[in-house]
C-alpha positions as CSV (number, residue, x, y, z in Angstrom):
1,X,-26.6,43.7,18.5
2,X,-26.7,42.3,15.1
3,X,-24.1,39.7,14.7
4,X,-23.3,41.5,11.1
5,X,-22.6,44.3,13.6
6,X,-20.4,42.9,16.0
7,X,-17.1,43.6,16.5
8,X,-14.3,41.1,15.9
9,X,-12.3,38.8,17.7
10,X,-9.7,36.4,17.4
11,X,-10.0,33.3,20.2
12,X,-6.3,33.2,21.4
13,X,-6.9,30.6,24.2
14,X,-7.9,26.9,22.9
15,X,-7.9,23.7,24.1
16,X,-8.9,20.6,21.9
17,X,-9.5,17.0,22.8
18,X,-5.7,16.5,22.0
19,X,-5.4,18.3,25.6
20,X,-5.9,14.5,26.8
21,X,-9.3,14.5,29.4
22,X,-9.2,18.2,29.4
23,X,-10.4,19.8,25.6
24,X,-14.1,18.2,24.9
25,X,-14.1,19.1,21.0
26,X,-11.7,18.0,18.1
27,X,-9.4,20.3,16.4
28,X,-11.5,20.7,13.2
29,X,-14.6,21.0,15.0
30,X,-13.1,24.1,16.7
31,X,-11.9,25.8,13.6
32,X,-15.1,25.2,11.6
33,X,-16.9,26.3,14.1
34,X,-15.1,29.6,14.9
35,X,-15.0,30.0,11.4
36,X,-19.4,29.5,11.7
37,X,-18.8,32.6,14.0
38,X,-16.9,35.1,12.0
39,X,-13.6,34.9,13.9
40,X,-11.2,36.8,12.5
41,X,-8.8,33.5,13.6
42,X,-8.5,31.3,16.0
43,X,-5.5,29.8,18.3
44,X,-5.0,26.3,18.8
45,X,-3.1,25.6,22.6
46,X,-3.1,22.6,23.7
47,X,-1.5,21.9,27.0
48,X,2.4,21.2,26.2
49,X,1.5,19.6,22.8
50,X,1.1,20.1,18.8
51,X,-0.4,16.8,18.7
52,X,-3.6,18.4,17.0
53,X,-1.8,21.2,15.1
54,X,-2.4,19.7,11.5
55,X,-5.8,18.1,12.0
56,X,-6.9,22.0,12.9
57,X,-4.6,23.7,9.8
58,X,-6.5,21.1,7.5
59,X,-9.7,22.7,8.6
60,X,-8.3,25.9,8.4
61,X,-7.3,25.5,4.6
62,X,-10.3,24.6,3.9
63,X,-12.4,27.1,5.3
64,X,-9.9,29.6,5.3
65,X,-10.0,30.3,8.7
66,X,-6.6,32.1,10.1
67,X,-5.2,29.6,12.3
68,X,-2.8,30.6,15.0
69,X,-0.5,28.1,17.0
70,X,0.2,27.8,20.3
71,X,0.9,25.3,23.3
72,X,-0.4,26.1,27.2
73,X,1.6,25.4,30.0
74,X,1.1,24.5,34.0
75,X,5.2,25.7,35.7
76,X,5.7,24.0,38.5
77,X,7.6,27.2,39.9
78,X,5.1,29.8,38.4
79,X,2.1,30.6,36.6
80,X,-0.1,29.0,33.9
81,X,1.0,30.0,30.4
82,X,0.2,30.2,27.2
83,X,2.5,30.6,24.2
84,X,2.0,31.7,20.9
85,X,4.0,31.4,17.6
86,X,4.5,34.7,15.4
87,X,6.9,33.0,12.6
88,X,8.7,30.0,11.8
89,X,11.8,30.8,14.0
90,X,9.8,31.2,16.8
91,X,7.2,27.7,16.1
92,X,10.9,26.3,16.0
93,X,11.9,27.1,19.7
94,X,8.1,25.9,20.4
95,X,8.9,23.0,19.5
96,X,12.1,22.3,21.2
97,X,10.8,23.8,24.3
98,X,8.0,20.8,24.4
99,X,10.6,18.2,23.8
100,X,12.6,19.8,26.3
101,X,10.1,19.6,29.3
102,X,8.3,16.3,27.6
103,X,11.9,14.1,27.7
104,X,12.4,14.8,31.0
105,X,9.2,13.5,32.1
106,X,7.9,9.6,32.1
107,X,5.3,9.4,28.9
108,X,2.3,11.8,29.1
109,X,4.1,14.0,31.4
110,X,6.0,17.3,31.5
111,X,7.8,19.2,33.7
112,X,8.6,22.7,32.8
113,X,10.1,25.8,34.9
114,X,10.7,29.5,34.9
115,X,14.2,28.8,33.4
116,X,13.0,27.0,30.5
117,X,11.0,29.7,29.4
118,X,13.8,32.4,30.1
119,X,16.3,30.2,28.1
120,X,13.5,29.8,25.3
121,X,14.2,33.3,23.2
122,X,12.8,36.6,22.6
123,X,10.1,35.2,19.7
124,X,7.6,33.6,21.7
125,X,4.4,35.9,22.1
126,X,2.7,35.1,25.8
127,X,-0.3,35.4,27.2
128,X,-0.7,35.0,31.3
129,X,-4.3,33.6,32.3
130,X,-5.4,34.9,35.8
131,X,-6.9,32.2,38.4
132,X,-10.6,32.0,38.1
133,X,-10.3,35.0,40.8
134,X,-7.1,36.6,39.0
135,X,-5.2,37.0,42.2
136,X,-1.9,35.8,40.5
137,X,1.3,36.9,43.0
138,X,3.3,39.8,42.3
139,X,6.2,37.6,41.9
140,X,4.9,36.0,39.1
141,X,3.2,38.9,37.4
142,X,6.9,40.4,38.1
143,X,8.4,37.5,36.4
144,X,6.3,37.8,33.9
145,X,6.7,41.3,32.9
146,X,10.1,41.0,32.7
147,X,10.7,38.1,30.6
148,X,8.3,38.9,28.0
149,X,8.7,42.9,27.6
150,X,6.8,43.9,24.6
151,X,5.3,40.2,23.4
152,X,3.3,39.7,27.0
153,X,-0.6,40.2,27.8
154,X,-2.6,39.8,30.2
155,X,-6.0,37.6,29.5
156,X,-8.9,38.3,31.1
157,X,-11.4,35.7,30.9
158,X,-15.6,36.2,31.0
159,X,-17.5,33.4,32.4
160,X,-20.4,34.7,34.1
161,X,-19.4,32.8,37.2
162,X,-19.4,35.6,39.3
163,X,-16.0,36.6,39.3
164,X,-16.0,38.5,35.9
165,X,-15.8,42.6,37.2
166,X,-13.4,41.5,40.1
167,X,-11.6,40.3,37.0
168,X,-11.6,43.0,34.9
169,X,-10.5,45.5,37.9
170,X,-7.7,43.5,39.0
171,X,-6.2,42.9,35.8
172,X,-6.3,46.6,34.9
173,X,-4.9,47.2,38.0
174,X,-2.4,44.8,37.7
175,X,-1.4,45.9,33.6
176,X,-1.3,49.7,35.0
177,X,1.1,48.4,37.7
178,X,3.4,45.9,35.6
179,X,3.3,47.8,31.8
180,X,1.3,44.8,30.7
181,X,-1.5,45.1,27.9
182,X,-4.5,43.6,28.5
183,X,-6.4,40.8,25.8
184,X,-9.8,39.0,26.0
185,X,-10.0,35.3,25.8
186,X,-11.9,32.5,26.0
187,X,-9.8,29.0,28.2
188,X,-12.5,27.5,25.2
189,X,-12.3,23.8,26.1
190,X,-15.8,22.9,23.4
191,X,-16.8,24.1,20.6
192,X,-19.9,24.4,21.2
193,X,-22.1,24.1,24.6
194,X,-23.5,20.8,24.2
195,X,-20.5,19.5,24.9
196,X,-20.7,21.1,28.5
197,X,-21.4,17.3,30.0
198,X,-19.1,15.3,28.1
199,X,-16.5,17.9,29.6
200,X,-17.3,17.4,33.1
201,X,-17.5,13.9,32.2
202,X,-13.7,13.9,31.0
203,X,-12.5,16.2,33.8
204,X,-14.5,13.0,36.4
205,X,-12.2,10.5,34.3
206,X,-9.0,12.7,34.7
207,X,-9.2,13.2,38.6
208,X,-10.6,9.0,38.9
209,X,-13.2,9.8,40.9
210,X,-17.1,9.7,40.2
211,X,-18.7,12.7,38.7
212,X,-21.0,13.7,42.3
213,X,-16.9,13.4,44.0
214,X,-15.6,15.7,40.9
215,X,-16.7,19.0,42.9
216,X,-15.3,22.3,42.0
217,X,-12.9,20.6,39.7
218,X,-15.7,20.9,37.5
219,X,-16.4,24.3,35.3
220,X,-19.2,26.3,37.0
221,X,-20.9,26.5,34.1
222,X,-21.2,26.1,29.9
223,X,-19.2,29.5,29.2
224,X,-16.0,27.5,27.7
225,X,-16.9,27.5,24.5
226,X,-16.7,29.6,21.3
227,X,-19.3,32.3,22.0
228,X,-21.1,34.9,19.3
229,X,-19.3,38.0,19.0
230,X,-22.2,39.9,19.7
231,X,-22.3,37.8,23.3
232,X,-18.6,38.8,24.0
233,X,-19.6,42.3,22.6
234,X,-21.5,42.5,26.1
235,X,-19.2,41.1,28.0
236,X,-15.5,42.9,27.2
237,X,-14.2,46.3,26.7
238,X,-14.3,47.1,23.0
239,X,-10.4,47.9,23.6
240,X,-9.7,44.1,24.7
241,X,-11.6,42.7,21.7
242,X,-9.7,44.6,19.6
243,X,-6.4,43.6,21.0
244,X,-6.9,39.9,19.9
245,X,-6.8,41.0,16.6
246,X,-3.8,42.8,17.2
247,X,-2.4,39.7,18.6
248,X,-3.3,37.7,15.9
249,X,-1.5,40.4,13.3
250,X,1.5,39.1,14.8
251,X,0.8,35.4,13.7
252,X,1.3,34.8,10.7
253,X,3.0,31.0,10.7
254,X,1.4,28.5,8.8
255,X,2.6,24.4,9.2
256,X,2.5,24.8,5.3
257,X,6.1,26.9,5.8
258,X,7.8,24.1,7.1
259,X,10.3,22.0,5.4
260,X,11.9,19.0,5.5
261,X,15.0,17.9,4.8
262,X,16.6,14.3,5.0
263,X,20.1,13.7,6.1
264,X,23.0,14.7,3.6
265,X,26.1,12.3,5.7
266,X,25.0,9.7,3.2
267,X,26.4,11.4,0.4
268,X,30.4,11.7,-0.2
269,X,31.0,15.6,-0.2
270,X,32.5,15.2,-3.9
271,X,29.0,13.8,-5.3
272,X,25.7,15.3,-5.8
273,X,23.0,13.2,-3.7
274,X,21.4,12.0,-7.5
275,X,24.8,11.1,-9.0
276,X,25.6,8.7,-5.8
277,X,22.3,7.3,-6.4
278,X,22.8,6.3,-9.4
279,X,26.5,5.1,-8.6
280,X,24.6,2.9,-6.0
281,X,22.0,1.9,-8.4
282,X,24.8,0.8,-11.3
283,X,26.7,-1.5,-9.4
284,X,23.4,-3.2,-7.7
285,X,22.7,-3.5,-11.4
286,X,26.2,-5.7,-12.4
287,X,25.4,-7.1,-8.9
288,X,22.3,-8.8,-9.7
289,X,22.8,-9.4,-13.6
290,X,26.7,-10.3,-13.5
291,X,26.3,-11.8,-16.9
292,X,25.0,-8.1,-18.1
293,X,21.4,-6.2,-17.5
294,X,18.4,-7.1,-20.0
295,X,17.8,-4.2,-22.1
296,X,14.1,-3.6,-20.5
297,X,15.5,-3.4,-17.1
298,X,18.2,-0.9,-17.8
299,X,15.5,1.1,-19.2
300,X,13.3,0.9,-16.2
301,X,16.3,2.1,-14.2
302,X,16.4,4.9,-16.4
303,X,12.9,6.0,-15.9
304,X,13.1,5.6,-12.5
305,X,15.8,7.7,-11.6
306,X,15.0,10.5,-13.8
307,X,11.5,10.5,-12.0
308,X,13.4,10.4,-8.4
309,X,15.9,13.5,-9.6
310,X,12.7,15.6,-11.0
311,X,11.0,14.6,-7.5
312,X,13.9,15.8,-5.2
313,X,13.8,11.8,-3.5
314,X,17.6,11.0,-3.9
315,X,18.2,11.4,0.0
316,X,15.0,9.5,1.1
317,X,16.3,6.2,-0.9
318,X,20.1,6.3,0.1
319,X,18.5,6.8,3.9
320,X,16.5,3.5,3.2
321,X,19.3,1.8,1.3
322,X,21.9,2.8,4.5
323,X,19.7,0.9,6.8
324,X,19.1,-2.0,4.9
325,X,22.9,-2.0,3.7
326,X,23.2,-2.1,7.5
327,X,21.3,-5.3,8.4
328,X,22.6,-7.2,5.5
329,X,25.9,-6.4,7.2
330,X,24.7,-7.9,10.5
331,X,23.3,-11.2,8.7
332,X,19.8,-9.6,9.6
333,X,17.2,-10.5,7.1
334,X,14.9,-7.8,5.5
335,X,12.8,-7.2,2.9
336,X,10.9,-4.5,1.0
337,X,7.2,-4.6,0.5
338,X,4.1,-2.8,-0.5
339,X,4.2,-1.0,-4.0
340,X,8.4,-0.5,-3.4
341,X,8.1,-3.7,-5.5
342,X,7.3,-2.0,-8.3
343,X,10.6,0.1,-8.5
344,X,13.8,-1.8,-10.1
345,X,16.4,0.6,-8.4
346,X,14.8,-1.0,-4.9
347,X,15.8,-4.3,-6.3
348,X,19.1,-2.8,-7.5
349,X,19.6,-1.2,-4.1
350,X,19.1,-4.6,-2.3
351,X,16.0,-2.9,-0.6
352,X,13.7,-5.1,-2.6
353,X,13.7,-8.8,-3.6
354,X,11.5,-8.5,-6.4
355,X,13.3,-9.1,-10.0
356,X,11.9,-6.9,-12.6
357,X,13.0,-9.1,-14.9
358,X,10.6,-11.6,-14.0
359,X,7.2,-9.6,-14.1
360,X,5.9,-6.4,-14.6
361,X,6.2,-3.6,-12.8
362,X,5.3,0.0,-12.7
363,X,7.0,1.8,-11.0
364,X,3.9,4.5,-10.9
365,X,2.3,3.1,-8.3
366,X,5.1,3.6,-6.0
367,X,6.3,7.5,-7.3
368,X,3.7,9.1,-9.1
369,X,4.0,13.2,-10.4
370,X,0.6,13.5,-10.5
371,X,0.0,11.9,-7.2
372,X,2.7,14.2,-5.7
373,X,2.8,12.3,-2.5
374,X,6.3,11.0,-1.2
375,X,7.1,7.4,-1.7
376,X,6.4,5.3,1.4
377,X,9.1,1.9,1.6
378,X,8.2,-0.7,4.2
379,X,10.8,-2.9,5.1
380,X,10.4,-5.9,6.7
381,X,13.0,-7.0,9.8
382,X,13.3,-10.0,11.9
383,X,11.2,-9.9,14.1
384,X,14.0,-10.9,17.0
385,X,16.7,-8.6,15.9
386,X,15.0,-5.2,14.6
387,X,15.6,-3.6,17.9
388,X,19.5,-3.7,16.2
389,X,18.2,-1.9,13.1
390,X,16.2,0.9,15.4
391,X,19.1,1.4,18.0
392,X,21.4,2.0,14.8
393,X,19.2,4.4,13.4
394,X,19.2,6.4,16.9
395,X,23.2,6.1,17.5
396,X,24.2,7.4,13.1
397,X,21.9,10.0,13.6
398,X,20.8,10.8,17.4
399,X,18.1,11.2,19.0
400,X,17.7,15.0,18.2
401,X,17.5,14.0,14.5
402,X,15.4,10.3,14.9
403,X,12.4,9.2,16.1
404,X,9.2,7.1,16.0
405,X,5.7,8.8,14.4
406,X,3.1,8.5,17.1
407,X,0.5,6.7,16.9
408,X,-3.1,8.4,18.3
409,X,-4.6,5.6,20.9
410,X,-8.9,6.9,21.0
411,X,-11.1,5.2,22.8
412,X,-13.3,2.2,21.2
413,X,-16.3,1.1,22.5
414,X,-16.0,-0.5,25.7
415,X,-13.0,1.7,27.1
416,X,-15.1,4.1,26.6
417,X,-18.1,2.4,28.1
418,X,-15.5,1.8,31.2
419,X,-14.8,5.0,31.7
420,X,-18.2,6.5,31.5
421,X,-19.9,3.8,33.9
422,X,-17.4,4.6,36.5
423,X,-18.1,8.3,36.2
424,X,-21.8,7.7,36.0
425,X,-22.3,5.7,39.2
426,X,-22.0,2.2,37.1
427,X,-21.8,-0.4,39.1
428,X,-18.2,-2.9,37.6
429,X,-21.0,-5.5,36.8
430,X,-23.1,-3.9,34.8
431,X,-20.6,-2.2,32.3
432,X,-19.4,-6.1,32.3
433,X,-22.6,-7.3,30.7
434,X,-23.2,-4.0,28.6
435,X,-19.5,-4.7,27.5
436,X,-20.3,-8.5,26.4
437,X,-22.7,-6.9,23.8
438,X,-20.2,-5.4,21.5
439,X,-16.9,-6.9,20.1
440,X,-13.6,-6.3,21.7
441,X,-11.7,-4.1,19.2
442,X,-15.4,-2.5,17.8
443,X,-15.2,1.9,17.3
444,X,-19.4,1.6,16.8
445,X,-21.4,3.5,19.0
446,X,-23.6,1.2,21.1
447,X,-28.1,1.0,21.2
448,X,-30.4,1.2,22.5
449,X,-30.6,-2.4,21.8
450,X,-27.9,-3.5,23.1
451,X,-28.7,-1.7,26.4
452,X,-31.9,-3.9,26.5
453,X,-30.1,-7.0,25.9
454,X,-27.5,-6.4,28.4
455,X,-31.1,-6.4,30.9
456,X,-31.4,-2.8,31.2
457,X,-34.1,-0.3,30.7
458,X,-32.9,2.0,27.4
459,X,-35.2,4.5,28.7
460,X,-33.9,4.9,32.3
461,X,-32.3,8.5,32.5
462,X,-28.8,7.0,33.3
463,X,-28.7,5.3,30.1
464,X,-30.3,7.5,28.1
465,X,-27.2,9.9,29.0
466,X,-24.5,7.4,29.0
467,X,-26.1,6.4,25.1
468,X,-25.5,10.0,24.1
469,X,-22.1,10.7,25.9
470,X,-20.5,7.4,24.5
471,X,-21.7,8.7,21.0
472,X,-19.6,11.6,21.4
473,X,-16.8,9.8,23.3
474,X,-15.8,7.0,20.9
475,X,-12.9,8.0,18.8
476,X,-11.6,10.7,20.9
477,X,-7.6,10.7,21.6
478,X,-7.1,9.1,24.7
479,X,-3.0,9.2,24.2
480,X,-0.3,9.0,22.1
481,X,1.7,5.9,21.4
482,X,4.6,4.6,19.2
483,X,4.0,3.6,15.5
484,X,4.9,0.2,14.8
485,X,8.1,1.4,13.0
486,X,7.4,4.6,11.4
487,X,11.0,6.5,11.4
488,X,10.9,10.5,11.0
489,X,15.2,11.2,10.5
490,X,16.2,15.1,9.6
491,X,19.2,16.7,8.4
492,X,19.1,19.2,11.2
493,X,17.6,19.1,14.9
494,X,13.6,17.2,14.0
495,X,12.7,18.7,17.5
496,X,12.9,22.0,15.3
497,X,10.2,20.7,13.4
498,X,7.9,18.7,15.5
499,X,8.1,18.0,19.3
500,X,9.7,14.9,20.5
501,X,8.9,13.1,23.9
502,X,9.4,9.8,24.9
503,X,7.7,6.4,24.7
504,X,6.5,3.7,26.9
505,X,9.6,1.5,25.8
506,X,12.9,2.5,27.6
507,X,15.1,3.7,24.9
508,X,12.2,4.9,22.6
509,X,11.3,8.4,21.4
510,X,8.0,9.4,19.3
511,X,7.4,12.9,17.6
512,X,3.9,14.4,18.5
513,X,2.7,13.6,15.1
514,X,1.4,10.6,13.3
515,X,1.4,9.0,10.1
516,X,-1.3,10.8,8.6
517,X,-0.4,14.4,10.0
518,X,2.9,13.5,8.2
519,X,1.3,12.3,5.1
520,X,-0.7,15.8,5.2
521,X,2.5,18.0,5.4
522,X,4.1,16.1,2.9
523,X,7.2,15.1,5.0
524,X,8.6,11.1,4.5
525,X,9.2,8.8,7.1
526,X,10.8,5.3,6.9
527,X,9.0,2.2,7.8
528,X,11.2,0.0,10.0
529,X,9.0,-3.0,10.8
530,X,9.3,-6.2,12.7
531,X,8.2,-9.6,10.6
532,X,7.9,-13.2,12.6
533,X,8.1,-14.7,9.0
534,X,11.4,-13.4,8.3
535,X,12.8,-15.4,11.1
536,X,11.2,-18.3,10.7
537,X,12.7,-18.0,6.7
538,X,16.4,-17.2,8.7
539,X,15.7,-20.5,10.6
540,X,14.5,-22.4,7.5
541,X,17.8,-21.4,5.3
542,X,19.8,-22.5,8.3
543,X,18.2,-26.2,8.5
544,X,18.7,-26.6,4.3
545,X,22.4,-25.2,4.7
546,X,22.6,-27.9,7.2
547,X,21.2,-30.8,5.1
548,X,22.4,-29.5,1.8
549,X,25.4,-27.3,2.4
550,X,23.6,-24.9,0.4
551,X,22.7,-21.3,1.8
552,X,19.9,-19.4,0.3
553,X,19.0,-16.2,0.3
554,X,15.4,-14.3,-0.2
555,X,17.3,-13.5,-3.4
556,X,18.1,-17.4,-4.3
557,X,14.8,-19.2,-3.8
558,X,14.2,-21.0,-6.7
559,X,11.9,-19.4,-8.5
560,X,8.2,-20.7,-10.2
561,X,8.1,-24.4,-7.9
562,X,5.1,-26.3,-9.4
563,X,4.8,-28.0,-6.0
564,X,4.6,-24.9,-4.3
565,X,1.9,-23.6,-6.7
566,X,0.1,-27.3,-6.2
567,X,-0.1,-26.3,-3.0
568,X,-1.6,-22.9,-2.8
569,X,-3.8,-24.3,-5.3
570,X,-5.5,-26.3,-2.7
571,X,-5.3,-23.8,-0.2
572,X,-2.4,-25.9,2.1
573,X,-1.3,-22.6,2.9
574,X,-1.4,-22.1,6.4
575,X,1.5,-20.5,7.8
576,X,2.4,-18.9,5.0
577,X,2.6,-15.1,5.1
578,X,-0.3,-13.2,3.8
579,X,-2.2,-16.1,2.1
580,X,-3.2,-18.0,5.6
581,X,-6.1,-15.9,6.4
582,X,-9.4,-18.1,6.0
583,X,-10.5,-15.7,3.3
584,X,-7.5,-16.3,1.4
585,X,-7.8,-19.9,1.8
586,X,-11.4,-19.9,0.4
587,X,-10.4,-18.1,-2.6
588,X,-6.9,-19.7,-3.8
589,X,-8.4,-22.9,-5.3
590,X,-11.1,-21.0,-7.1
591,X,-8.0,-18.2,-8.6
592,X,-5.6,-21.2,-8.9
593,X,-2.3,-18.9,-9.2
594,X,0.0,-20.8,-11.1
595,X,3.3,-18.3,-11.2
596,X,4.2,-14.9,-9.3
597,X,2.6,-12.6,-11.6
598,X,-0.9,-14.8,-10.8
């Protein structure tokens, strides 16, 4: 059959790589390549997660490709599951059911029952995957049936393993018996079926055991991937390729519906959000300038605050402005950085240090129209006491509403090496010396080279594979962990918007997205970051208030030292915060910055 010919289909079962040492292909490489196919769309379901979710609706907006979400499930009472999102309503209760089953886990883990999905609401589409063999109990087909009337199917999977006609006669048997419509799918767990090895090579890593001990835990063969329609056209009832279109119909969210909106306590009910940032602004502005505001200033502030109001940001600053009004009440030192220098109503807001007045600014850098990407504020804690500032953040607005970005951990060079040796029969000593040919923190594929100067024979078969399997494993998501201080805080429940789960920290929480998947969607976060310099300033203030009596602030350094300049002239710089590197110690005499602006 012509492939022009071929009927449609829509792949409703997915797994990527962010299916953590089970999916063998990344998001994107999925969508492009069902896209390649002529897939009328594809669904993304990852095992209990999102975490991929806007890597794969990137692709999708750029290739067009329908994209359908989704998340699989292993109950520990029932049946595998997967679950799939019609509208925005129901990619809500998605969401909260991940959290739900992810909190009460340790990190990486879930635990989800028959109740949770009962208790999850009638939006939810489902699909019900039989066992290689499809011999699921009646209990659970029951089950089943009953709690997803009229948004249930069941999915017949083709893998010329042996079992595909038993398969097709026991799930028509079993949808004639329970009212449930049948659906073709895929379990797809690689794009393509190169990947085959690199799967099996994952699935060794998963189980910890050598890839000759893996056994049937391995697929029987290369069939998970997505397949030409004119293949599946062979394989499936015409009436069970059609039915994933049907499915598919009934999908029509897009991440690009969801939006986000940041916490309204902080503004007094009689005041719009822009009118109390501009109260705010006005008395940090008789605050700083007591003996009255230079002209240009007042007409930066100006600028600036129209630009916020036309933008929508009003909430994002007073949510900044609360937590730094917060430490300043605790005698914590903080400190704005990054392009927030640029804007006067940071300095005005005490989020900022850095007097307008003195140099100039543009405040473009930070908020730009034509950028139309939300402003980003890093703000610098001690180091010793930040854990204050987070804990506040996570007792003023709970953890429904707070919680770290994630932070994608992928595998570098010699964690991946590691892994694969083991696998591959490596013996610990010779991944040692393969390993002391590449630097510690390096993401570049190894040589054949390097393979040769670790002693070993490049062209020996072993090598030659473990070459090619570390090419495709380096960079893959191994897990998720916690962004240095990245704070996602909503107006309503965030685990409405993104999964939550928790961290490795006790007392921690991360959303299933990080800072780039935020950056994508266009949703702010708030940088709460720890900084050893800080405290070593809080220690220096304390030894000058001791000689001196006087107590300075970031705010009431003396501004413009000579001395200090003399010395950064001639590099004596070490210790000092950003300018110790060695590269910026070879360069300071040759620039010779004599002021700030320098």
């Amino acid at each position: 059959m012509p492939a022009h010919e071929a009927p449609g289909y829509a792949e409703l079962h997915c797994l990527s790589n962010f299916s953590f040492l089970r999916g063998a292909s990344w998001p994107g490489e999925l969508v492009r390549r069902a896209h390649e196919l002529g897939y009328a769309a594809l669904a993304l379901t990852d095992e209990c997660s999102v975490a991929g979710a806007v890597r794969a609706h990137e692709a999708a907006e750029e290739t067009g490709l329908h994209l359908v979400h989704g998340a699989s499930f292993r109950l520990e009472d029932g049946p595998e599951l997967v679950l799939l999102v019609p509208d925005r309503a129901a990619w809500g209760d998605l969401c909260e059911l991940i959290t739900r089953v992810r909190r009460r886990a340790a990190k990486g883990g879930y635990r989800v029952h028959r109740d949770d999905l009962e208790a999850l609401g009638g939006r939810c589409l489902a699909l019900l995957p039989g066992p290689e063999r499809m011999r699921s109990e009646e209990a659970d087909l029951a089950w089943f049936a009953e709690t997803f009337a009229g948004r249930g199917w069941l999915a017949v999977h083709q893998w010329l393993d042996g079992w595909d006609r038993v398969r097709l006669q026991q799930a028509e048997a079993a949808g004639r018996r329970f009212g449930l419509p049948r659906v073709a799918a895929g379990g797809v767990l690689m794009h393509v079926r190169a990947r085959r090895a690199l799967q099996d090579c994952l699935t060794a890593i998963r189980l910890g055991r050598p890839l000759p001990q893996a056994g049937f835990a391995l697929q029987a063969n290369g069939e998970r991937h997505l397949r030409r329609r004119e293949i599946l056209a062979r394989l499936y009832p015409p009436a069970l390729l059609a039915e994933t279109l049907a499915v598919a119909e009934r999908c029509r969210f897009s991440l690009g519906e969801l939006r986000y909106e940041y916490p309204d306590e902080l503004v007094p009910p009689d005041e719009t959000p822009a009118a109390h940032l501009r109260r705010l602004t006005e008395e940090g502005m008789r605050r700083r300038w007591p003996r009255g505001v230079p002209e240009r200033v007042r007409r930066l502030v100006e600028h600036e605050l129209a630009l916020i109001a036309e933008l929508g940001y009003e909430p994002y600053f007073l949510t900044v402005q609360d937590i730094v009004r917060f430490a300043r009440g605790r005698g914590i030192l903080c400190q704005g950085r990054g392009s927030a220098a640029n804007s006067a109503v940071c300095y005005c807001l005490g989020i900022t240090e850095v007097d307008p007045a003195r140099i100039e600014t543009l405040f473009e850098r930070f908020v730009s129209r034509e950028r139309d990407e939300p402003p980003d504020i890093d703000v610098d804690f001690e180091h010793g006491r930040r854990e204050e500032v987070i804990q506040y953040i996570y007792e003023k607005y709970g953890r429904d509403r707070a919680a770290l970005a994630a932070t994608v951990i992928g595998y570098r060079a010699r964690s991946a090496l590691r892994d694969l040796g083991r696998v591959l029969g490596l013996a610990p000593d010779q991944t040692d010396r393969l390993a002391a040919t590449c630097a510690a923190r390096t993401s570049r594929a190894f040589t054949a080279e390097q393979v040769r100067e670790a002693g070993f024979d490049p062209a020996n078969p072993v090598f030659v594979r473990l070459l090619h399997l570390l090419g495709e494993l380096i960079g893959f998501p191994r897990h998720l962990s916690q962004h240095v201080g990245g704070f996602v805080i909503s107006r309503g429940s965030l685990s409405r918007l993104v999964p939550i789960e928790n961290a490795a920290m006790l007392g921690r929480t991360v959303i299933q997205w990080d800072k780039d998947d935020l950056e994508a969607l266009g949703l702010l976060k708030v940088d709460v970051l720890g900084l050893g310099m800080l405290s070593v300033l809080r220690r220096a203030f304390d030894l000058v208030e001791a000689w001196s009596g006087e107590r300075l602030s970031p705010a009431t350094v003396p501004a413009e030292d000579p001395e200090v300049y003399r010395m950064i002239q001639r590099a004596d710089t070490l210790g000092v915060f950003q300018i110790e590197s060695r590269a910026q110690m070879a360069m300071l005499p040759r620039l010779r910055p004599a002021c700030f602006y320098d």
